[in-house]
mmCIF file as Biopython writes it, N, C-alpha, C and O atoms, coordinates in Angstrom:
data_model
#
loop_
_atom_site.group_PDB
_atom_site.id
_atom_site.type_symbol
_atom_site.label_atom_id
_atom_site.label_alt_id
_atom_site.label_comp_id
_atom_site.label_asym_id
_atom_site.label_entity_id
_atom_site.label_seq_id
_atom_site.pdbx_PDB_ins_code
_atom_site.Cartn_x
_atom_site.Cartn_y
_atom_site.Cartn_z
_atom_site.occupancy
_atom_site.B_iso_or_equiv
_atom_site.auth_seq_id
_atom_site.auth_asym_id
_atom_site.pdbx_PDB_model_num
ATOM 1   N N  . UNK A ? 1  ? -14.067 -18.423 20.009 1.0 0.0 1  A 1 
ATOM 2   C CA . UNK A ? 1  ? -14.093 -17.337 19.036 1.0 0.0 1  A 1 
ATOM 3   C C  . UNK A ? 1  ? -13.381 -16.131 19.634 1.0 0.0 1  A 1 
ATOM 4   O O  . UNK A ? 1  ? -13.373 -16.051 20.862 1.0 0.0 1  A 1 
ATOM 5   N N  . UNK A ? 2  ? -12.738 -15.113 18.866 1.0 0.0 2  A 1 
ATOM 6   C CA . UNK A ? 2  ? -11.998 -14.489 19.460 1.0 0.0 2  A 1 
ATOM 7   C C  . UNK A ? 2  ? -12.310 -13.088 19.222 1.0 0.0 2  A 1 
ATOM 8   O O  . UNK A ? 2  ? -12.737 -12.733 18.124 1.0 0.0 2  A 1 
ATOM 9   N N  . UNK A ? 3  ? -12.156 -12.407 20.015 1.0 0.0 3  A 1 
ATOM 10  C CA . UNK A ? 3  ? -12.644 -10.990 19.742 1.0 0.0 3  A 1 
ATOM 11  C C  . UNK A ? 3  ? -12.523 -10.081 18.413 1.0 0.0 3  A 1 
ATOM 12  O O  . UNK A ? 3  ? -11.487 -10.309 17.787 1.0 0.0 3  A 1 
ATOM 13  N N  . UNK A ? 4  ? -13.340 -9.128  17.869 1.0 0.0 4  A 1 
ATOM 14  C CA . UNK A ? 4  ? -13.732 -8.576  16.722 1.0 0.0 4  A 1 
ATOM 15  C C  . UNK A ? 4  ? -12.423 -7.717  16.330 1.0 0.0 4  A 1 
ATOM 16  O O  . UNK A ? 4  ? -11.728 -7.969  15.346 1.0 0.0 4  A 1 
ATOM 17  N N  . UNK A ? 5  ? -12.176 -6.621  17.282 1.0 0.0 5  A 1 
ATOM 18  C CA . UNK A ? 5  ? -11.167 -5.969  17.500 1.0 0.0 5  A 1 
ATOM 19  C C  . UNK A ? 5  ? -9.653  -6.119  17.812 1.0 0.0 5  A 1 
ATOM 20  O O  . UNK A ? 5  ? -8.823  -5.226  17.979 1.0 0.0 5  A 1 
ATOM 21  N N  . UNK A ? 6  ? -9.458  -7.801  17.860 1.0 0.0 6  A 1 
ATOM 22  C CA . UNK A ? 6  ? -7.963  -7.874  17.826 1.0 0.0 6  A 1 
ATOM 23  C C  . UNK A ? 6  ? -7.546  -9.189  16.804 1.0 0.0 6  A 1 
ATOM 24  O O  . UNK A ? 6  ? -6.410  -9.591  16.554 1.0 0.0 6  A 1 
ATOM 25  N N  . UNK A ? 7  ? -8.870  -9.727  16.292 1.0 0.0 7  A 1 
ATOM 26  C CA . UNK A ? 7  ? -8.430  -10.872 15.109 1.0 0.0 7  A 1 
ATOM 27  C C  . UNK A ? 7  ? -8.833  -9.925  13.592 1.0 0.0 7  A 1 
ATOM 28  O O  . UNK A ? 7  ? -9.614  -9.009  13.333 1.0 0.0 7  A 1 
ATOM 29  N N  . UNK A ? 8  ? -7.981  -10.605 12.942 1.0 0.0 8  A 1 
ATOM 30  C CA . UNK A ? 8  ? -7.929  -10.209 11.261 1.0 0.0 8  A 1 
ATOM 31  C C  . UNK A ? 8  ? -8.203  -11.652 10.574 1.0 0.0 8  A 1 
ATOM 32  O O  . UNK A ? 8  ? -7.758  -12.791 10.715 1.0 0.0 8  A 1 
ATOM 33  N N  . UNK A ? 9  ? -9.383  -10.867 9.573  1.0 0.0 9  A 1 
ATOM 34  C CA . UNK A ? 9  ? -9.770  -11.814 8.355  1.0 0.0 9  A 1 
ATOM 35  C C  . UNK A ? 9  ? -8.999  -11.713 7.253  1.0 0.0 9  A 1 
ATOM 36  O O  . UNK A ? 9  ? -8.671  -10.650 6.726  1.0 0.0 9  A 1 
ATOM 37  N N  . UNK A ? 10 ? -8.516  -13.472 6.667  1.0 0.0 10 A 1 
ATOM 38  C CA . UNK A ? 10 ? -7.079  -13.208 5.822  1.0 0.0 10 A 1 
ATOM 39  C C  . UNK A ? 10 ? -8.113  -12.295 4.677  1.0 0.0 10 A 1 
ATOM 40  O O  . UNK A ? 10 ? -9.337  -12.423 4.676  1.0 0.0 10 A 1 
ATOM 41  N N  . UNK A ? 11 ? -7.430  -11.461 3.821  1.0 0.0 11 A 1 
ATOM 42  C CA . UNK A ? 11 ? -8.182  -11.058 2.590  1.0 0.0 11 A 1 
ATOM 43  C C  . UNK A ? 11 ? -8.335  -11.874 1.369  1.0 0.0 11 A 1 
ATOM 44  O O  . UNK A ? 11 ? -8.977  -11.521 0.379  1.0 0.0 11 A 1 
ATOM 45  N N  . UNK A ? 12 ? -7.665  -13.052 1.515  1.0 0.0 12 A 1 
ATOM 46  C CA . UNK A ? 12 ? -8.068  -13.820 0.265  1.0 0.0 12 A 1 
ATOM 47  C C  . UNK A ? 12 ? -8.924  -15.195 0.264  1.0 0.0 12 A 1 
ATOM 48  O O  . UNK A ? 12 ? -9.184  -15.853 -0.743 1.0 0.0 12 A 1 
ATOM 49  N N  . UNK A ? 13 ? -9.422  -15.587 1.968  1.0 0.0 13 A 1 
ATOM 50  C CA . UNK A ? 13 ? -10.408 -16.582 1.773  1.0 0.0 13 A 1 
ATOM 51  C C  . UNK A ? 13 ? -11.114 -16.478 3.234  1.0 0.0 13 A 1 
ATOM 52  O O  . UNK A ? 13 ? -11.824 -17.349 3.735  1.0 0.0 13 A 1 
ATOM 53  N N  . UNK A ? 14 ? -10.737 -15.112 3.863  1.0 0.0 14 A 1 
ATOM 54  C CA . UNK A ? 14 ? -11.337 -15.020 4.649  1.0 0.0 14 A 1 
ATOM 55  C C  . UNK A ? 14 ? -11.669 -15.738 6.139  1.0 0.0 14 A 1 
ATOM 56  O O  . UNK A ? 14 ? -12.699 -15.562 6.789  1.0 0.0 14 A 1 
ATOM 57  N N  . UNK A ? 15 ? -10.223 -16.821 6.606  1.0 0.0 15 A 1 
ATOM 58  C CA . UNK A ? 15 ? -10.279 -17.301 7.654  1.0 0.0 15 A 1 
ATOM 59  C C  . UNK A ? 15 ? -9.749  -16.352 8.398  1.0 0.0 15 A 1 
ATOM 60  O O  . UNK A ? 15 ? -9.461  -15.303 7.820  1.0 0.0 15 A 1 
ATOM 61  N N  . UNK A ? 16 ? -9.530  -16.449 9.604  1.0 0.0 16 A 1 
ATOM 62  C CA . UNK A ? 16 ? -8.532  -16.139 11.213 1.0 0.0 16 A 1 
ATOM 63  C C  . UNK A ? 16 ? -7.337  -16.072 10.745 1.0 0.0 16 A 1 
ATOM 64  O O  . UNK A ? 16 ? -6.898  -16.997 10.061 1.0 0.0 16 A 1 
ATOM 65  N N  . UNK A ? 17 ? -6.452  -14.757 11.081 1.0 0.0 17 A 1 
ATOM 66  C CA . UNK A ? 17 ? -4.969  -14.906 10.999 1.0 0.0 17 A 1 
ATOM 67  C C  . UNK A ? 17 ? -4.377  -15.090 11.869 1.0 0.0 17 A 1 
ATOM 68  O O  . UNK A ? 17 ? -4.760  -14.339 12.766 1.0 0.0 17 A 1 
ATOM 69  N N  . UNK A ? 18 ? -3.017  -16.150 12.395 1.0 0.0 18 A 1 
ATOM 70  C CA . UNK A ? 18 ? -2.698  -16.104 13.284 1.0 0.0 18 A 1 
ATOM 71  C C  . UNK A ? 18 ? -1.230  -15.291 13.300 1.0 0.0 18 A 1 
ATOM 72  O O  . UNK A ? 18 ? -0.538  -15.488 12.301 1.0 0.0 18 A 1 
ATOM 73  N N  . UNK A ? 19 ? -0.789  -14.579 14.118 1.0 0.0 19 A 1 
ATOM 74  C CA . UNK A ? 19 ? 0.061   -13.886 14.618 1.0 0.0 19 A 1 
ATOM 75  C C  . UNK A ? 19 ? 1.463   -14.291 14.739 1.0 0.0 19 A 1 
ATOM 76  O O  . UNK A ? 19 ? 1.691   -14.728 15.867 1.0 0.0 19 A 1 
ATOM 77  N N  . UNK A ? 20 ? 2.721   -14.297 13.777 1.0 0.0 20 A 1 
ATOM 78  C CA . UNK A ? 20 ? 4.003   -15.068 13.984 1.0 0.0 20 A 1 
ATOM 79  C C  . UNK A ? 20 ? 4.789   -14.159 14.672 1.0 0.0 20 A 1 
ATOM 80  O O  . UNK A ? 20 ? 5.989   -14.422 14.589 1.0 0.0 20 A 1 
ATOM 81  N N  . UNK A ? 21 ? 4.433   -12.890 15.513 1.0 0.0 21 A 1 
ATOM 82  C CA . UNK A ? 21 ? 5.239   -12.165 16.635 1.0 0.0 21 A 1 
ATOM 83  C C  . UNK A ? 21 ? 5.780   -11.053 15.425 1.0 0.0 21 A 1 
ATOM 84  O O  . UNK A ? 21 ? 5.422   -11.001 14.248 1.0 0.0 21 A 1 
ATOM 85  N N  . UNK A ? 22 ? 6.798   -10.164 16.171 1.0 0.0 22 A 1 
ATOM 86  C CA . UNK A ? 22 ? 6.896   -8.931  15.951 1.0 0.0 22 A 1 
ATOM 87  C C  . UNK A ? 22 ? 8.297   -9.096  15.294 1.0 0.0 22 A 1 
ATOM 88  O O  . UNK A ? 22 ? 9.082   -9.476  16.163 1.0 0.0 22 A 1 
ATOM 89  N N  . UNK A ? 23 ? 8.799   -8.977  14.298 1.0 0.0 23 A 1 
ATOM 90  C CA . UNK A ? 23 ? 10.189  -9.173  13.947 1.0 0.0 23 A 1 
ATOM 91  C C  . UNK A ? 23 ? 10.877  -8.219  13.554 1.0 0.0 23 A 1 
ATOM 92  O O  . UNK A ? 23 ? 10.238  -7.168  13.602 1.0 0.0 23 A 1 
ATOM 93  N N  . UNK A ? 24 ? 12.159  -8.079  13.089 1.0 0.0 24 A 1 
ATOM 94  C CA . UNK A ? 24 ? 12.549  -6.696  12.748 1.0 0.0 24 A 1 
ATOM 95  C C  . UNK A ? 24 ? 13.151  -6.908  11.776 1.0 0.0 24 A 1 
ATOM 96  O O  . UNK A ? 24 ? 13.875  -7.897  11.885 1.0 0.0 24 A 1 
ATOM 97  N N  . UNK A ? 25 ? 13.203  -6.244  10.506 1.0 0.0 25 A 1 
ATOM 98  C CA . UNK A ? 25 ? 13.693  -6.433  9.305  1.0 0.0 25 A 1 
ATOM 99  C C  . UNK A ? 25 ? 14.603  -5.020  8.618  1.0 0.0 25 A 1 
ATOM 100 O O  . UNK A ? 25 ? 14.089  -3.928  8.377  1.0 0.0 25 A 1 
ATOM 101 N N  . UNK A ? 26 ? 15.913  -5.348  8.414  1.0 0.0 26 A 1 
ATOM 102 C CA . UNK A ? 26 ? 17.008  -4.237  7.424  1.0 0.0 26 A 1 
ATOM 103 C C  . UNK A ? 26 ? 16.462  -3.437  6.832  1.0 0.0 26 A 1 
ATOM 104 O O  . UNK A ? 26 ? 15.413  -3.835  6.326  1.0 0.0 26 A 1 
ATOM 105 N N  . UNK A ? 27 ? 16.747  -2.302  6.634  1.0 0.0 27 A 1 
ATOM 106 C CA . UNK A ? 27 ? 16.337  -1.223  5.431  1.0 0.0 27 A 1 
ATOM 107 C C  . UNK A ? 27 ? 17.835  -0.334  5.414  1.0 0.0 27 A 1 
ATOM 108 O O  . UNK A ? 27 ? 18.699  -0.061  6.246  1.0 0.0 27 A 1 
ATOM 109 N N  . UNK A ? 28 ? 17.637  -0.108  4.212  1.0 0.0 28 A 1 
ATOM 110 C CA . UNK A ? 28 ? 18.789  0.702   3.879  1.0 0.0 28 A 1 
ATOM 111 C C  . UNK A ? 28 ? 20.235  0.082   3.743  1.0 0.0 28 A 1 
ATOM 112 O O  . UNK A ? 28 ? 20.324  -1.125  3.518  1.0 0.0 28 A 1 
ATOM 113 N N  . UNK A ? 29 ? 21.495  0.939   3.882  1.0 0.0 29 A 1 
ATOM 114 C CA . UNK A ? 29 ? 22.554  0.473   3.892  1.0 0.0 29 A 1 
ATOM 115 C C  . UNK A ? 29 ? 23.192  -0.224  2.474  1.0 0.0 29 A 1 
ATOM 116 O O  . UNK A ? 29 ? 22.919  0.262   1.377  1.0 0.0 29 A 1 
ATOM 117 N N  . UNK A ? 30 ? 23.600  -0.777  2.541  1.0 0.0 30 A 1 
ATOM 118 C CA . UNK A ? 30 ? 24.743  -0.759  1.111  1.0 0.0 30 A 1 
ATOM 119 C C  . UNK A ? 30 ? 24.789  -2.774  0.802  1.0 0.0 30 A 1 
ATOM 120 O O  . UNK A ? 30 ? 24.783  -3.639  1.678  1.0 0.0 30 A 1 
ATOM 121 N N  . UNK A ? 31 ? 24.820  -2.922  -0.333 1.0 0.0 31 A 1 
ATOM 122 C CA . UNK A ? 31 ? 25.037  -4.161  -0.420 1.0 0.0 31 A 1 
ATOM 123 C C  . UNK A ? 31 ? 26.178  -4.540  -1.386 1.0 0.0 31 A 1 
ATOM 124 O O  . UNK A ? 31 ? 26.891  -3.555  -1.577 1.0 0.0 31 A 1 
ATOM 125 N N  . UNK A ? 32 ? 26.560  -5.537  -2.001 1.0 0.0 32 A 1 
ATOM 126 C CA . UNK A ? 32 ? 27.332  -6.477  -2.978 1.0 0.0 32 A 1 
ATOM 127 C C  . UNK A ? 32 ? 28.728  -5.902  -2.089 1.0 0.0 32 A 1 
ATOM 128 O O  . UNK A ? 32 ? 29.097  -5.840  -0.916 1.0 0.0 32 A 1 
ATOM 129 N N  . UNK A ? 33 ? 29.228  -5.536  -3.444 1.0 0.0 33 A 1 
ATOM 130 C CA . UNK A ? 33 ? 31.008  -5.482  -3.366 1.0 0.0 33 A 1 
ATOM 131 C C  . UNK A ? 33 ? 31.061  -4.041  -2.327 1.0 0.0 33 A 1 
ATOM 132 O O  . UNK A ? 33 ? 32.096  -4.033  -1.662 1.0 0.0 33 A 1 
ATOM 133 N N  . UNK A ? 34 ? 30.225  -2.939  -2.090 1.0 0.0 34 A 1 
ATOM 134 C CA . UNK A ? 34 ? 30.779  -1.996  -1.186 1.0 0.0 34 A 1 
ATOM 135 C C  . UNK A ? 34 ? 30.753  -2.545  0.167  1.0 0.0 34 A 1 
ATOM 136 O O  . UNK A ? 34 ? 31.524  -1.992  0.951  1.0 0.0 34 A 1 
ATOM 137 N N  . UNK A ? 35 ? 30.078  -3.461  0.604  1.0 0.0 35 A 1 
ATOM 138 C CA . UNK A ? 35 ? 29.843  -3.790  1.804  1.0 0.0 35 A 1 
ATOM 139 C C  . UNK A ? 35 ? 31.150  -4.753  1.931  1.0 0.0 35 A 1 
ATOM 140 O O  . UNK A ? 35 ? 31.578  -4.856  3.080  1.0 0.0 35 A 1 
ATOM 141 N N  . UNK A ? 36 ? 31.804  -5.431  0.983  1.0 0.0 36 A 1 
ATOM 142 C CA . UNK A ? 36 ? 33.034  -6.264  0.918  1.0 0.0 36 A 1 
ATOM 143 C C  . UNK A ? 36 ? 34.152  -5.053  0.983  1.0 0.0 36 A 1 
ATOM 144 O O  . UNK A ? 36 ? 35.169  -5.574  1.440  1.0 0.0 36 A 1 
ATOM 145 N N  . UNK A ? 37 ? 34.372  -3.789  0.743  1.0 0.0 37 A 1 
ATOM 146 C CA . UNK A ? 37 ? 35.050  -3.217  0.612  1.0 0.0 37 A 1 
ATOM 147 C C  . UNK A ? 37 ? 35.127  -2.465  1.869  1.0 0.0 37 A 1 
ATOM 148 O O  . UNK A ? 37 ? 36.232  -2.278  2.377  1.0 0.0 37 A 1 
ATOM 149 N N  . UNK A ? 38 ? 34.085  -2.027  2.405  1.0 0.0 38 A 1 
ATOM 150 C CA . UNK A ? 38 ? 34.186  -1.079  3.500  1.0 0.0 38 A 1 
ATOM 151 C C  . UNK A ? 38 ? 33.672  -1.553  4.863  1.0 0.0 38 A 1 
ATOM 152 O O  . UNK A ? 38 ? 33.707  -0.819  5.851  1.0 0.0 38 A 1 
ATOM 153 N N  . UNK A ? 39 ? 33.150  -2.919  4.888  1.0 0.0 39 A 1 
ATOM 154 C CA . UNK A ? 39 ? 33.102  -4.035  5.996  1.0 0.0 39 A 1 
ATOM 155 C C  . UNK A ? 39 ? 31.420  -2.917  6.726  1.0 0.0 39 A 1 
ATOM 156 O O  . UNK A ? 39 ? 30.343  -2.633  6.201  1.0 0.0 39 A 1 
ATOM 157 N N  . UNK A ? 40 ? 32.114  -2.562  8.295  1.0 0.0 40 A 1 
ATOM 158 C CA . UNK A ? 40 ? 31.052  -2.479  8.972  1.0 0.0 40 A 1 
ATOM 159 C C  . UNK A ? 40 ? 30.186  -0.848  8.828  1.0 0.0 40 A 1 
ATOM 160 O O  . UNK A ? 40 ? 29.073  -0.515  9.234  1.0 0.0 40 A 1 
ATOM 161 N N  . UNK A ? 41 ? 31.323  -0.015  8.019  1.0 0.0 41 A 1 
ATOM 162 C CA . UNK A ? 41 ? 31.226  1.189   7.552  1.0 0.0 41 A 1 
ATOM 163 C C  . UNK A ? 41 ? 29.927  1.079   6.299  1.0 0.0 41 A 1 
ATOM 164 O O  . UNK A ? 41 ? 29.092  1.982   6.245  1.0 0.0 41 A 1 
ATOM 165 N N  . UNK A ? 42 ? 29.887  0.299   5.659  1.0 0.0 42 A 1 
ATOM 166 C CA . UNK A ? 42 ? 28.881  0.420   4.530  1.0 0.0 42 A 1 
ATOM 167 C C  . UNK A ? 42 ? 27.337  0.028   5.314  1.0 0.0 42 A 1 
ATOM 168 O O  . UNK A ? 42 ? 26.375  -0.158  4.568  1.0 0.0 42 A 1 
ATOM 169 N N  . UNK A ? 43 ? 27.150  -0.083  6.773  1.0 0.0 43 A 1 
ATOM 170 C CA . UNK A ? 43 ? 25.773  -0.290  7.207  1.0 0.0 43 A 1 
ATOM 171 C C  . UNK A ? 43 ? 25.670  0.689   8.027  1.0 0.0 43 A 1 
ATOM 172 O O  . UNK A ? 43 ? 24.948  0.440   8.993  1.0 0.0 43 A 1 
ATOM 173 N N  . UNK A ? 44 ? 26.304  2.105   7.987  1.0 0.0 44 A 1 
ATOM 174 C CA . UNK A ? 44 ? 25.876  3.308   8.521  1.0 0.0 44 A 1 
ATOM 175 C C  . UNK A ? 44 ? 24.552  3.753   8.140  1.0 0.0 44 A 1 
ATOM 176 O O  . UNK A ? 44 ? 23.989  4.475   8.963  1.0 0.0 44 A 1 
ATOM 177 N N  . UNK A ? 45 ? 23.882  3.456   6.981  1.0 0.0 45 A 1 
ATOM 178 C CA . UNK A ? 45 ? 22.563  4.035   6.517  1.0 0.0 45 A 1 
ATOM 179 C C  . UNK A ? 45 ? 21.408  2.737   6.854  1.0 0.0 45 A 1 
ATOM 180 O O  . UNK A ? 45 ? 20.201  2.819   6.624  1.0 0.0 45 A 1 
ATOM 181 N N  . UNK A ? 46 ? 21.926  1.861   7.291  1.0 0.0 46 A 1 
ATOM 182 C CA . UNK A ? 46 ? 20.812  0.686   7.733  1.0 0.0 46 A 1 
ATOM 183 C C  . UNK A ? 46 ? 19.804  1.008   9.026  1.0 0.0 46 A 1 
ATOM 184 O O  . UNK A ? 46 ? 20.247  1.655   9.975  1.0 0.0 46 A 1 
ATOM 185 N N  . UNK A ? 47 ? 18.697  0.621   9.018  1.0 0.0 47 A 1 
ATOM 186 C CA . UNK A ? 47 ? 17.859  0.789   10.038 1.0 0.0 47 A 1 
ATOM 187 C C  . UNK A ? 47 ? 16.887  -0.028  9.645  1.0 0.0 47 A 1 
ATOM 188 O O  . UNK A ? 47 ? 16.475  -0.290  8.515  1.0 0.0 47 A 1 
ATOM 189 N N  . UNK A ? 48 ? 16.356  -0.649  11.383 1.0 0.0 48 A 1 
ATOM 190 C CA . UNK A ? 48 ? 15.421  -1.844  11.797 1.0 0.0 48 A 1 
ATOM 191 C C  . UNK A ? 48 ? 13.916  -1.303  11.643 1.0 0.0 48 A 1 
ATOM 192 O O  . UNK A ? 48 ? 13.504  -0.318  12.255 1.0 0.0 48 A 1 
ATOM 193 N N  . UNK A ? 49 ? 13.315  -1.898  10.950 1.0 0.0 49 A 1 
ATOM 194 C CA . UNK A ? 49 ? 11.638  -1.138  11.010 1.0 0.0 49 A 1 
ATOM 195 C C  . UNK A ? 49 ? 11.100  -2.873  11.487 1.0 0.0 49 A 1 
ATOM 196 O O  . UNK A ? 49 ? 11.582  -3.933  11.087 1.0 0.0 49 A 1 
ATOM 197 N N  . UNK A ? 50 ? 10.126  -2.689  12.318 1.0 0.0 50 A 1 
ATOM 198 C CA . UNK A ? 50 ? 9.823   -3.619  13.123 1.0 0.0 50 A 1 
ATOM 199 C C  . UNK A ? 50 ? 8.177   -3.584  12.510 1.0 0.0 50 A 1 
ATOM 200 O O  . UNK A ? 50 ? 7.323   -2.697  12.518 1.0 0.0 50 A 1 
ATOM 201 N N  . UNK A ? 51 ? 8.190   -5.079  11.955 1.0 0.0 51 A 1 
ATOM 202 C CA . UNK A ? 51 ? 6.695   -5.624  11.684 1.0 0.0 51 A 1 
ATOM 203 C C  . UNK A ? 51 ? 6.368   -6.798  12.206 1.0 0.0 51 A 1 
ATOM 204 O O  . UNK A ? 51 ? 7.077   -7.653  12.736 1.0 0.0 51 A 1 
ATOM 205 N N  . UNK A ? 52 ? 4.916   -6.749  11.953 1.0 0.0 52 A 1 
ATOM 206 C CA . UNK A ? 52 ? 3.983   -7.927  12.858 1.0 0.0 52 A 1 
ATOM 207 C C  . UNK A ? 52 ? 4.184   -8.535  11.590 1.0 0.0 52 A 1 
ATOM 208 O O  . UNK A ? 52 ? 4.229   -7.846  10.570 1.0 0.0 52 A 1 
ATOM 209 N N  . UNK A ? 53 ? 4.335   -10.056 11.568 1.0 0.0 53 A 1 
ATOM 210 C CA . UNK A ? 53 ? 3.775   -11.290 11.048 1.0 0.0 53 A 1 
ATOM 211 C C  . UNK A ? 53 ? 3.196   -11.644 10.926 1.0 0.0 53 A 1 
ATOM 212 O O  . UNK A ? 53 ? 3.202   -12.581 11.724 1.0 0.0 53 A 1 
ATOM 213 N N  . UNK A ? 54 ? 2.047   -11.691 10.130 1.0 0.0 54 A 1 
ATOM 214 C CA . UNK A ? 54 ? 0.539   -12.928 10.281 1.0 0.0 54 A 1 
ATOM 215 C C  . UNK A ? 54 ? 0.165   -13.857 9.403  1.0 0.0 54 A 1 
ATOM 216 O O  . UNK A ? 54 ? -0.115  -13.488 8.262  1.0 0.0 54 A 1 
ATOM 217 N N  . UNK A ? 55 ? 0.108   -14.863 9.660  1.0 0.0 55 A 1 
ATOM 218 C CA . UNK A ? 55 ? -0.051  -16.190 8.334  1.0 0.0 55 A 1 
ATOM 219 C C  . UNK A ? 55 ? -1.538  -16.503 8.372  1.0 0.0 55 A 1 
ATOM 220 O O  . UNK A ? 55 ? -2.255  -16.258 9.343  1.0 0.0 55 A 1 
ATOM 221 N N  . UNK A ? 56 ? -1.877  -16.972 7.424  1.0 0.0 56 A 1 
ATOM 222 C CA . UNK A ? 56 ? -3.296  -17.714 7.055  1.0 0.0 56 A 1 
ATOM 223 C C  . UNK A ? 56 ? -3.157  -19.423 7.279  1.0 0.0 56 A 1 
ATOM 224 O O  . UNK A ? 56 ? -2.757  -20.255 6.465  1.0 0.0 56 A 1 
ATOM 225 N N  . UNK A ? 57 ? -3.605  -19.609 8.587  1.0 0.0 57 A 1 
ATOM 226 C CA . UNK A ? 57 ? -3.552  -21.568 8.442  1.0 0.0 57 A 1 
ATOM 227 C C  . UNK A ? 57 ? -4.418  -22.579 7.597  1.0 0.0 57 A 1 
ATOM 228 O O  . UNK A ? 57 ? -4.393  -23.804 7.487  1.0 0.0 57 A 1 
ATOM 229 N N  . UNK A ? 58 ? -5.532  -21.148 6.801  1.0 0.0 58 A 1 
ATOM 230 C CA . UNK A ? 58 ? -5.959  -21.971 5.789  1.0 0.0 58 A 1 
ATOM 231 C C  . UNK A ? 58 ? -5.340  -21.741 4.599  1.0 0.0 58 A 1 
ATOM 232 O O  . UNK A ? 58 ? -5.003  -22.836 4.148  1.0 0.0 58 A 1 
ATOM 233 N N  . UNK A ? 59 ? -5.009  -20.814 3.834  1.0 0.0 59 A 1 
ATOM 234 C CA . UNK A ? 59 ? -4.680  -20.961 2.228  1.0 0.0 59 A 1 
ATOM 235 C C  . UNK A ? 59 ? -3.223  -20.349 2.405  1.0 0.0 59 A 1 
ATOM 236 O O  . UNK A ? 59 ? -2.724  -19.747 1.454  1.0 0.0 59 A 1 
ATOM 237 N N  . UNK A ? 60 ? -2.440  -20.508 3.759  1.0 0.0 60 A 1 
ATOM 238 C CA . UNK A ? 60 ? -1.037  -20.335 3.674  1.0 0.0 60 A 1 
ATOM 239 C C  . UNK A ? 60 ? -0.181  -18.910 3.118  1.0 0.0 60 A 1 
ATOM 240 O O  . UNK A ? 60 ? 0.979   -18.806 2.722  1.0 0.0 60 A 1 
ATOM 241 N N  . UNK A ? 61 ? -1.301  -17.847 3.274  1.0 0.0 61 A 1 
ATOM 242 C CA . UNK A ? 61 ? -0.562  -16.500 2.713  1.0 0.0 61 A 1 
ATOM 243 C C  . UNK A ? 61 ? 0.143   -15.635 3.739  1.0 0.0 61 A 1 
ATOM 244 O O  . UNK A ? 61 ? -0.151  -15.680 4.933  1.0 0.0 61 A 1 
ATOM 245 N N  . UNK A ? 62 ? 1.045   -14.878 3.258  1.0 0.0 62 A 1 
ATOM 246 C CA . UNK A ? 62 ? 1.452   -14.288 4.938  1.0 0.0 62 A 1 
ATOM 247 C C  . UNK A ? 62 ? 1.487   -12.407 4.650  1.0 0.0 62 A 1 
ATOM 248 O O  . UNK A ? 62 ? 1.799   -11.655 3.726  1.0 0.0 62 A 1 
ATOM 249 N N  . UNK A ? 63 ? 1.145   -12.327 5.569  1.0 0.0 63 A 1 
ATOM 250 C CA . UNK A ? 63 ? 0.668   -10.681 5.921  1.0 0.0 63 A 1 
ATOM 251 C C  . UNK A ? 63 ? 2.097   -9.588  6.863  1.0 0.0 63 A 1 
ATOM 252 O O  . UNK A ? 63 ? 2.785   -9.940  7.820  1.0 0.0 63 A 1 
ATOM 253 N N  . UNK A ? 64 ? 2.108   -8.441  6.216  1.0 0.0 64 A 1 
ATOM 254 C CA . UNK A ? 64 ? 3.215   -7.639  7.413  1.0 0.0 64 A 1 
ATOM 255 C C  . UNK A ? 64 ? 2.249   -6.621  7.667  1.0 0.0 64 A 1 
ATOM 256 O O  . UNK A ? 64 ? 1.379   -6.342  6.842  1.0 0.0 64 A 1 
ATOM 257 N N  . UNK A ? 65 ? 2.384   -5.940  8.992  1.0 0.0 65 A 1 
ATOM 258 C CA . UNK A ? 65 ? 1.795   -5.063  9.430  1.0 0.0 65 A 1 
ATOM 259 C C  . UNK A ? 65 ? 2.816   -4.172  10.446 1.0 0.0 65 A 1 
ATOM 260 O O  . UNK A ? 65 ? 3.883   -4.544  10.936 1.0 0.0 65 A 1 
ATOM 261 N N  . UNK A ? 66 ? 2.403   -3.388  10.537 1.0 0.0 66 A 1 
ATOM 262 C CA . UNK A ? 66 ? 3.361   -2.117  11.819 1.0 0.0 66 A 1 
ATOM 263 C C  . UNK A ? 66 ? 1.987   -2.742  13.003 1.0 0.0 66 A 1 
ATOM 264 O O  . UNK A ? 66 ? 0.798   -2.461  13.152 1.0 0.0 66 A 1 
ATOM 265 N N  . UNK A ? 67 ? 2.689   -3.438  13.479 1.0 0.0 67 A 1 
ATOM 266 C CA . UNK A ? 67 ? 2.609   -3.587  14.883 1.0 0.0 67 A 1 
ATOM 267 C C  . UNK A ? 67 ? 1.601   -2.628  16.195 1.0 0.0 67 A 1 
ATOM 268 O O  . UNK A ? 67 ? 1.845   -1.433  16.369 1.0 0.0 67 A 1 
ATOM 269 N N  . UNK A ? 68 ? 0.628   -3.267  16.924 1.0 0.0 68 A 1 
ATOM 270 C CA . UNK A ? 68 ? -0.381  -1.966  17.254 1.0 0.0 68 A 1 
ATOM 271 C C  . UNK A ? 68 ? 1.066   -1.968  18.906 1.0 0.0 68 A 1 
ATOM 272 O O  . UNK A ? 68 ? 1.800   -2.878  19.294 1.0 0.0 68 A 1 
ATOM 273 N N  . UNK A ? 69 ? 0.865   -0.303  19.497 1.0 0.0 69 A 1 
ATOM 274 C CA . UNK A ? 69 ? 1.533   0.169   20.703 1.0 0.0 69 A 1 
ATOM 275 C C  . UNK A ? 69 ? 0.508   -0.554  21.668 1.0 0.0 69 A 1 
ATOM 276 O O  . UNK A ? 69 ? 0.639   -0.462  22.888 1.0 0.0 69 A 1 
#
């Protein structure tokens, strides 16, 4: 059993979540035809916001979170 303070109960059936690591996902920046037009210039406004992963191994739902320091 694993400690109170660092496991999460899924919210929809209430098992153990397990943890798929810390990933980093796009925000911002430009998409379709400007990004064809202006190549590496149209991802000047892009930036990485970095979330935790967590899946449910019982009813298969998946969770994002900001990551604890």
């Amino acid at each position: 059993m694993t400690d109170a303070a660092t496991s999460l109960s899924c919210l929809r059936c209430e098992s153990e979540m397990q943890s798929g690591g810390v990933h980093e996902f796009r925000t911002g920046g430009t998409t379709g035809g400007w990004k064809l037009l202006f190549g590496e210039w149209a991802e000047l406004g892009e930036d990485l916001l970095k979330l935790e992963v967590l899946g449910c191994q019982s009813c298969g739902y998946v969770e994002l979170r900001v990551p604890r320091k």
